[in-house]
Structures are given as C-alpha cells and as structure tokens.
DOKOL-445852 format. One line per 8 residues: number of its first residue (from 1); their letters; for each residue x, y, z of N, C-alpha, C. Coordinates in pm, whole numbers. Layout:
NUM = a = X/Y/Z/X/Y/Z/X/Y/Z | ... $
***
This chain:
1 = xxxxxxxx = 13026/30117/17255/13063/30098/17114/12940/30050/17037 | 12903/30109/16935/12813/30081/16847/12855/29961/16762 | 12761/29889/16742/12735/29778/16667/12685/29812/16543 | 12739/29836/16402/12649/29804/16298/12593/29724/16231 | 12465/29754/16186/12352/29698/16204/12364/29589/16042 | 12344/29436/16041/12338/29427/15950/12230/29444/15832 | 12300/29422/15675/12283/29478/15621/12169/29387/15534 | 12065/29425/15569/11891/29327/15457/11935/29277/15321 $
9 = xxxxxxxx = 11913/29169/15318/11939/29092/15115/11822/29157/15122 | 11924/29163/14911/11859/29258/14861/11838/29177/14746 | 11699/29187/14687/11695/29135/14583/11778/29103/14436 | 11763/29001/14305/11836/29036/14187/11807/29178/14135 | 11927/29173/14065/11925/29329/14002/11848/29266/13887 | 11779/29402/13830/11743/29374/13673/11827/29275/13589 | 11983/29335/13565/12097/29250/13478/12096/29116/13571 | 12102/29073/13692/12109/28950/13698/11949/28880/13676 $
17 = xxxxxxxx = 11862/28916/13684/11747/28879/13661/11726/28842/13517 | 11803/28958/13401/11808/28894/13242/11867/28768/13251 | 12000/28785/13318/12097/28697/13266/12055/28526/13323 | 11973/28508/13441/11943/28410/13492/11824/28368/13385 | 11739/28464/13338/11632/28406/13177/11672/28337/13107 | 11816/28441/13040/11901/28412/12902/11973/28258/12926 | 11995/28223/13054/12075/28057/13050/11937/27993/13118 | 11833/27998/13142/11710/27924/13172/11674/27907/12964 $
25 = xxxxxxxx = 11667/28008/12896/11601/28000/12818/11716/27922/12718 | 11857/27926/12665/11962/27869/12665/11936/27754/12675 | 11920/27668/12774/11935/27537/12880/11777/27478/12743 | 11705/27547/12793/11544/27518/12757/11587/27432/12585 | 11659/27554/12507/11667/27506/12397/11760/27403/12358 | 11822/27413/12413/11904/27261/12428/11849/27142/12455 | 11748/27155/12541/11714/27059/12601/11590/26986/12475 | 11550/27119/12386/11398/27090/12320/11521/27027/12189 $
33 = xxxxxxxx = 11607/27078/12159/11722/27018/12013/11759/26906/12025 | 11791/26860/12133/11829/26696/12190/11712/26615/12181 | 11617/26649/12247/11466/26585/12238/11469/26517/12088 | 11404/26677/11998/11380/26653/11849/11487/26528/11823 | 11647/26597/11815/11722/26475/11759/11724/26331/11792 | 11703/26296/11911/11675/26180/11948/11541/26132/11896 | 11438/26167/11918/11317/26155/11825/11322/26094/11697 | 11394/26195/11627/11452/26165/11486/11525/26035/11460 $
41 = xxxxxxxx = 11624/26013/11553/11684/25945/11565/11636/25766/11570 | 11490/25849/11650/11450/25662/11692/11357/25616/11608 | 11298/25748/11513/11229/25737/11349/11287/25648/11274 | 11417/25698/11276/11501/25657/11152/11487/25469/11197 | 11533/25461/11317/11595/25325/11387/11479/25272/11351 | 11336/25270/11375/11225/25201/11360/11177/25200/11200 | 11231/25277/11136/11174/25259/10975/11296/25166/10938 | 11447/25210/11012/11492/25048/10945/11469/24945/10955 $
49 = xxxxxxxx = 11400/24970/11043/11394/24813/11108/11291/24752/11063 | 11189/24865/11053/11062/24793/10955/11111/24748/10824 | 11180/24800/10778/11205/24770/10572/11306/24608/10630 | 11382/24643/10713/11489/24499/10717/11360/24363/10749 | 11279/24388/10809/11171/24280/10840/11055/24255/10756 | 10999/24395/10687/10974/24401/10522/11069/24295/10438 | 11182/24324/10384/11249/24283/10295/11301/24133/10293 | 11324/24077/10463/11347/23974/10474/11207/23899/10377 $
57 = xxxxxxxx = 11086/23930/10439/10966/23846/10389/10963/23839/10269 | 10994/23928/10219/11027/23919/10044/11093/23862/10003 | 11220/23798/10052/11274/23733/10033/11274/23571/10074 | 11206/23533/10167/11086/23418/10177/10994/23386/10091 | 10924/23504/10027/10802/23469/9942/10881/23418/9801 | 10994/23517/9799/11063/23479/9652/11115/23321/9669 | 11195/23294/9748/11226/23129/9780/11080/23057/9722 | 10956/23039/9802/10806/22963/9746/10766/22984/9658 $
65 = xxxxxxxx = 10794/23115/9581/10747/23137/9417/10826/23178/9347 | 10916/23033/9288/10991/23027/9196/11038/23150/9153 | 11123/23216/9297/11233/23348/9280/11106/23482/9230 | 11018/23498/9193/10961/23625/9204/10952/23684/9315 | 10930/23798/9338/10911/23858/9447/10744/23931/9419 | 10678/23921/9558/10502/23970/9500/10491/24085/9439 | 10416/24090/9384/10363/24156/9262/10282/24313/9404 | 10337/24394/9352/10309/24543/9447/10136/24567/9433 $
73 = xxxxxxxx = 10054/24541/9324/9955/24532/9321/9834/24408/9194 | 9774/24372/9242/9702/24275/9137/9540/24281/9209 | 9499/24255/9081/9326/24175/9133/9354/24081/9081 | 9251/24013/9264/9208/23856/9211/9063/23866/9211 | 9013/23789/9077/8848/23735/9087/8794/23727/9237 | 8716/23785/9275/8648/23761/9388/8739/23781/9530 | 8790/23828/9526/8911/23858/9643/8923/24033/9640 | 8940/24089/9505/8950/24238/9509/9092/24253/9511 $
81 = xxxxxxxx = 9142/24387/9564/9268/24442/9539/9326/24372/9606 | 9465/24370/9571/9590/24260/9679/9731/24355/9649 | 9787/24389/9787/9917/24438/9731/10018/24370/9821 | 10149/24373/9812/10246/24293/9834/10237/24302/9972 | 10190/24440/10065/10166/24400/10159/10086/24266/10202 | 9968/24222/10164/9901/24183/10174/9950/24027/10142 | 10019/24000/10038/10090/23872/10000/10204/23872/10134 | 10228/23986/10224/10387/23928/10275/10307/23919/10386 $
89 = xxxxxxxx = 10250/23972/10478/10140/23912/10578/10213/23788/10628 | 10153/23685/10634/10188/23540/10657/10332/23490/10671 | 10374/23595/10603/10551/23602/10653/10576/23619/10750 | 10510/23751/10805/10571/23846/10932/10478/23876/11036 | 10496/23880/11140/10447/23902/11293/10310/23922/11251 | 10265/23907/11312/10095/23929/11300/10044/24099/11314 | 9981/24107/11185/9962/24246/11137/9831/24280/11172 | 9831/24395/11223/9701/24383/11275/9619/24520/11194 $
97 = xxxxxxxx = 9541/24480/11039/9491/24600/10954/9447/24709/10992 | 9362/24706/11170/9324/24816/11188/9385/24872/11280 | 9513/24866/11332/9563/24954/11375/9742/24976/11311 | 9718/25068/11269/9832/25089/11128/9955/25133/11195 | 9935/25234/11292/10080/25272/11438/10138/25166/11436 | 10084/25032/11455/10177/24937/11484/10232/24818/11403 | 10233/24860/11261/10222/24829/11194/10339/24844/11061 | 10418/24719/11049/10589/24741/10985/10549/24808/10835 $
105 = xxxxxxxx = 10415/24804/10821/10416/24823/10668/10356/24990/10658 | 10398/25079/10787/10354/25202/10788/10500/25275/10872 | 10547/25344/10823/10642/25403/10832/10678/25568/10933 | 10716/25568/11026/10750/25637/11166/10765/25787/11104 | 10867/25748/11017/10842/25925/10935/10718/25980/10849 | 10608/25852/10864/10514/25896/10749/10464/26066/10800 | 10418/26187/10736/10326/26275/10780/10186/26267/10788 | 10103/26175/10677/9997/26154/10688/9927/26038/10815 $
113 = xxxxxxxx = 9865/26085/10891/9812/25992/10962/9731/25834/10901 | 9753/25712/10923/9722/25666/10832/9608/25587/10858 | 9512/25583/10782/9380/25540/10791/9368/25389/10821 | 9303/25285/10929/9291/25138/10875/9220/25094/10767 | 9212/24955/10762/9146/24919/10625/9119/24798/10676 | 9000/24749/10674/8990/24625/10701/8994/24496/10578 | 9032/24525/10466/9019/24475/10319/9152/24395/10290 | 9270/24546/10335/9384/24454/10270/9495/24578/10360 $
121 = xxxxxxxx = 9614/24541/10362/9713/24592/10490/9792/24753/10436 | 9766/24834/10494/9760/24977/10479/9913/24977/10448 | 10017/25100/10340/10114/25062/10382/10184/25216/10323 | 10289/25280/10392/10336/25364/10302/10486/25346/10237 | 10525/25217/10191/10609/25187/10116/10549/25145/10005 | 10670/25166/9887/10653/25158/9746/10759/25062/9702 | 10745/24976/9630/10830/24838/9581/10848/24855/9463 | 10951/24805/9425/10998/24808/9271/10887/24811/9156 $
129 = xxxxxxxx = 10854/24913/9080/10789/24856/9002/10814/24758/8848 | 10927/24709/8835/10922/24598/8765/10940/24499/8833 | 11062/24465/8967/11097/24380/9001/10935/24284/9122 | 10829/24401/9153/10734/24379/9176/10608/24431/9119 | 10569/24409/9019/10498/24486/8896/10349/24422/8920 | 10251/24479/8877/10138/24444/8851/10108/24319/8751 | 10046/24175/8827/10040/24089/8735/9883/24084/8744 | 9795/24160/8726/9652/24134/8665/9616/24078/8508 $
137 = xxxxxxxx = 9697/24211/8469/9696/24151/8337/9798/24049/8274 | 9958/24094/8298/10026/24045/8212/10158/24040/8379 | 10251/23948/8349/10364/23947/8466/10482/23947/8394 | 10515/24063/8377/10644/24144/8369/10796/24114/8435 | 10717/24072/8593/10857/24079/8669/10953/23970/8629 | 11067/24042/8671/11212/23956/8664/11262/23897/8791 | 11303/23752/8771/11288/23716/8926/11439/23740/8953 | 11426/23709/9098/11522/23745/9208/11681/23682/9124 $
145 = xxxxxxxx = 11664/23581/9106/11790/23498/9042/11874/23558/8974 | 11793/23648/8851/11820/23728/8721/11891/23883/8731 | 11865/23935/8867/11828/24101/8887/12008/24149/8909 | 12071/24180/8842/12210/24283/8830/12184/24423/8944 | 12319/24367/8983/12385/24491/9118/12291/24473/9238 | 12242/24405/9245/12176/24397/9454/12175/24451/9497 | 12339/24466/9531/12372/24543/9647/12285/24724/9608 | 12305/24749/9478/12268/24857/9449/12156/24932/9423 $
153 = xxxxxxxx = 12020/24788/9350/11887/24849/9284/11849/24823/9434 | 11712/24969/9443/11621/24929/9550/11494/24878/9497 | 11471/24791/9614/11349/24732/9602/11219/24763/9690 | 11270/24883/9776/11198/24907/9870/11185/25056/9916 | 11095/25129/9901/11103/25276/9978/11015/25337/10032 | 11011/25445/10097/10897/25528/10138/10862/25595/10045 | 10732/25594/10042/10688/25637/9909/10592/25768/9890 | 10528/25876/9839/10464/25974/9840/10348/25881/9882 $
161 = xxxxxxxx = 10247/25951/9974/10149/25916/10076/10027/26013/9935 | 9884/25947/9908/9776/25988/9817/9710/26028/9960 | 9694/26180/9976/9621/26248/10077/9469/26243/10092 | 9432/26163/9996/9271/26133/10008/9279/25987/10097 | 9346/25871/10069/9308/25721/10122/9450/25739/10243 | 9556/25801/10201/9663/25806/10320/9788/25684/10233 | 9776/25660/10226/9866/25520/10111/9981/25573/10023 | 10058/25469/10058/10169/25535/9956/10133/25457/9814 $
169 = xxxxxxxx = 10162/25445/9694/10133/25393/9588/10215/25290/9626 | 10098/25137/9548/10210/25017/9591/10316/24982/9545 | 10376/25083/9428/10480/25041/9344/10559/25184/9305 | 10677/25160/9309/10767/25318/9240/10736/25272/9095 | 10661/25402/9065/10643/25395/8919/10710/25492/8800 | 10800/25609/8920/10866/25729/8839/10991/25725/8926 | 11125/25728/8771/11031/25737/8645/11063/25648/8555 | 10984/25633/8429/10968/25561/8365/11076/25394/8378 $
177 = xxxxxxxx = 11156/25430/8405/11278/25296/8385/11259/25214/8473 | 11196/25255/8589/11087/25165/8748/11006/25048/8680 | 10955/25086/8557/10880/24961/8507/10881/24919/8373 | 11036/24918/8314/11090/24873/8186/11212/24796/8187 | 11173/24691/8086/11245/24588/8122/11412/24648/7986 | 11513/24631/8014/11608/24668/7887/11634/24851/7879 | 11604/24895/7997/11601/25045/8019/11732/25093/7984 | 11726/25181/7850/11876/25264/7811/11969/25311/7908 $
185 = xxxxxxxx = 11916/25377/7956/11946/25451/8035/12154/25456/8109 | 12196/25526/8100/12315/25534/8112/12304/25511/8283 | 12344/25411/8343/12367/25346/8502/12416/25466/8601 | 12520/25545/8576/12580/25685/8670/12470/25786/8670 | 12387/25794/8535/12329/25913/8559/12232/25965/8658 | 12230/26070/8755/12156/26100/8823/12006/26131/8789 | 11884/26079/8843/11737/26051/8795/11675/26225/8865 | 11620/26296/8809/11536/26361/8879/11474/26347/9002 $
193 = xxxxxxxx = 11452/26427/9097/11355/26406/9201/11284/26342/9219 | 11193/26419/9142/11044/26442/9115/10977/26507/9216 | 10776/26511/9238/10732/26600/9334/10773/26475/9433 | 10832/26588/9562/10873/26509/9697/10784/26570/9789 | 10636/26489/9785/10527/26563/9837/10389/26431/9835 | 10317/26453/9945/10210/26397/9952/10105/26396/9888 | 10126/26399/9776/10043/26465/9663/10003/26337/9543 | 9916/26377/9449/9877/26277/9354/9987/26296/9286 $
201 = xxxxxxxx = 10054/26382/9201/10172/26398/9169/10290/26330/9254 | 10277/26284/9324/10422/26223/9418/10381/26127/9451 | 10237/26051/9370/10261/25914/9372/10342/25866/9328 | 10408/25700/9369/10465/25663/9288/10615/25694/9297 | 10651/25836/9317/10802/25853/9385/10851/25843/9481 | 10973/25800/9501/11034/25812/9651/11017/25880/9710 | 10979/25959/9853/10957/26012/9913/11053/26076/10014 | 11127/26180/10055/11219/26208/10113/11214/26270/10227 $
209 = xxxxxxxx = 11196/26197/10368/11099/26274/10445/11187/26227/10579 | 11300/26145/10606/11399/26148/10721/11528/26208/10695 | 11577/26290/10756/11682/26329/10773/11739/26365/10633 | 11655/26408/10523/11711/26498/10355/11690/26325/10311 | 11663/26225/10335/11711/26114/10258/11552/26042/10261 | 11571/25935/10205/11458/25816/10183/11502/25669/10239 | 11449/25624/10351/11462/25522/10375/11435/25400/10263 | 11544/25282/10236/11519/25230/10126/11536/25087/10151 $
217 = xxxxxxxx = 11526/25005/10074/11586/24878/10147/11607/24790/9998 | 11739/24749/9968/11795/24680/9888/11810/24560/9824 | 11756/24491/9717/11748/24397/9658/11842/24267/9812 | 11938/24334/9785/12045/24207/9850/12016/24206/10004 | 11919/24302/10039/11863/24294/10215/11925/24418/10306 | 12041/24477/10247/12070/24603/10339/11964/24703/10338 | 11942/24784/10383/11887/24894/10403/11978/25016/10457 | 11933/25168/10393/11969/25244/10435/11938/25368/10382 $
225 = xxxxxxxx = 11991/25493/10424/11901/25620/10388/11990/25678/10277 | 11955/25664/10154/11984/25755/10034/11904/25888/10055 | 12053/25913/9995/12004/26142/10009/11949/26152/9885 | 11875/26278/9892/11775/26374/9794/11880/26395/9674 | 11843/26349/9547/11937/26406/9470/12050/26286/9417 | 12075/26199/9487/12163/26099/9455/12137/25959/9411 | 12014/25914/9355/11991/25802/9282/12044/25853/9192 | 12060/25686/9128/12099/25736/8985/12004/25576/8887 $
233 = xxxxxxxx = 12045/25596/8776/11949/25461/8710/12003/25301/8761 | 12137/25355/8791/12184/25196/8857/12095/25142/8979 | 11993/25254/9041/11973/25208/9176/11808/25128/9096 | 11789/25149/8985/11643/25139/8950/11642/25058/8817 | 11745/25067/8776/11733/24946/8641/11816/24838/8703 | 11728/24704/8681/11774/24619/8765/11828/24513/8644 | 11783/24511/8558/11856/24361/8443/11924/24399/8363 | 12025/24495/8396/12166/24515/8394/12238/24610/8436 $
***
C-alpha cells in the first residue's frame, strides 16, 4: 500500500500577503493617532499648569503691591527692559533665563523655538494689557480689588510669538478695549480674531495654537482653553 507523500507549505498567497500589510499598516496608524493625541494631550496638561503657577504669582505680587498686578512691560533707569515675567521671578521656582524648555513662562504648544536671554526671562504669554499695562510713562492699571467678572476677563494667554526675537508680546494689546479704561463696548459681543500667526501682525493677539483654542488663565485663577472665535468683550473689558 502506498503512502502519500506529504504535502510542502506553501507560501502566502499574494491576497494574504496584501491583507497581512493592510492590518500591519492599519495597526501602524493607530498606533502613530494615539501617540500624537496623547502628546497633545500632555501639551495641553503642561501649559495649564504653567499659567495656574504663572497666575498664582500674580496674585502674590498683587497682595505686596497694593492689589496691582505687574505691569507686562516698563523701563527702569539703569536696569533696561522689565516684563512681568521678570517682576514674577522671585515668586516662582527658580527660573533658569537660559534655558527656556524648562521654563513656566514658555509654553509646550509654542511653534517657535525659543531663544535664551540672559537680560530678562523669555516668555510666550501675553497679560492683560490694562489690567497689566505699561507703567514707564504713565500707570493706567486697575487693581485687582476693582476688576468686574473674574471669573470671566483673562488675564493671561498665549500670545503670537515676533519671529525675529521668538517672544510673545508682553501684553494683549488687540484689540483696542485690551488697553482702555471705560471700553463701550457691548459685553456679549463677539471680538474678531485677528492674525492667529507668528507674525508682527499677531503681536499682541491671542494666539490659538492647542487643540482650535488658546490656553488662558483667569483673573479669579482658573484656567482653561477658550475656542477660536468665542471671546467676547466681557472676557477683555475688565471695569465693568
């Protein structure tokens, strides 16, 4: 009686050879979408966390100077430029100017890589510009005591990055009602954009660069991500 002979494996066919690609390549992209989102995810977590440890200090400095909060930019005689970074310093963990990565006053979503400075503390947030206004010449600001809706005006954001020095401007200056005291302005109405770009033009504006929104952080100490499109003057006129 004959024995037949068994029968040699045989390699994948072409179709199983696609189909083993198509769930390798499948798998692959899943795996690269989870990555990104988590990424994203731990952006977001570390820029809050910077503005909540930002904002606390601001709220320290305002307690020692009779309720103001620092002034976003000033010269002093013989000292040179000073911006609120630079006043909140002494508040918070030890900042170290030349290396800006590690550094609360430089922001995880920034795009621009950001340059050190050995002068004064690098930063790409932008602060109220009335409630922290330029006192070189004249001091504008309204202190902490005085300022209507908390919970609502921001005092704190990521701000368009100036692609020559890397910096966000030290103060939201657009638009206009950022640094006027008695601002008309109807409270619901929604504010323009503006350029949402790293640009000289997008100084000065909020910047919208996590997840469609702007990390922000709030007179009264919350923080959180307002979407593109949804300020309105209540979040920016603060004395009433």
């Amino acid at each position: 009686m004959m024995m037949n002979k068994p029968t040699p494996p045989q390699g994948f066919s072409l179709i199983e050879m696609l189909i083993t690609v198509s769930i390798a390549m499948v798998l692959a992209a899943l795996i690269a979408a989870g990555t990104k989102t988590s990424l994203a995810a731990a952006s977001k977590a570390k820029g809050m966390a910077n503005l909540r440890q930002i904002v606390s200090a601001m709220h320290l400095y305002a307690s020692d100077n009779n309720e103001y909060f620092p002034p976003g930019y000033f010269y002093k005689q013989g000292e040179g430029e000073k911006t609120f970074a630079s006043e909140l310093a002494p508040y918070m963990d030890k900042i170290n100017k030349l290396n800006p990565a590690a550094s609360p006053f430089v922001s995880p979503t920034s795009l621009l890589k950001v340059k050190p400075n050995s002068e004064f503390v690098p930063s790409t947030y932008s602060v109220h510009g009335l409630l922290c206004g330029d006192t070189s010449v004249a001091d504008k600001r309204i202190k902490r005591n005085r300022i209507a809706r908390p919970t609502q005006v921001i005092l704190i954001g990521e701000g368009g990055q100036r692609p020559s020095s890397t910096y966000a401007a030290s103060t939201l200056r657009f638009p206009e009602a950022f640094q006027n005291a008695n601002a008309p302005q109807d409270l619901n109405t929604k504010i323009a954009v503006g350029p949402d770009s790293d640009t000289v033009d997008g100084m000065g504006w909020l910047r919208y660069r996590t997840q469609g929104g702007a990390m922000v952080g709030m007179v009264d100490g919350h923080c959180e991500l307002i979407k593109k499109g949804s300020v309105t003057y209540g979040n920016i006129i603060a004395d009433r």
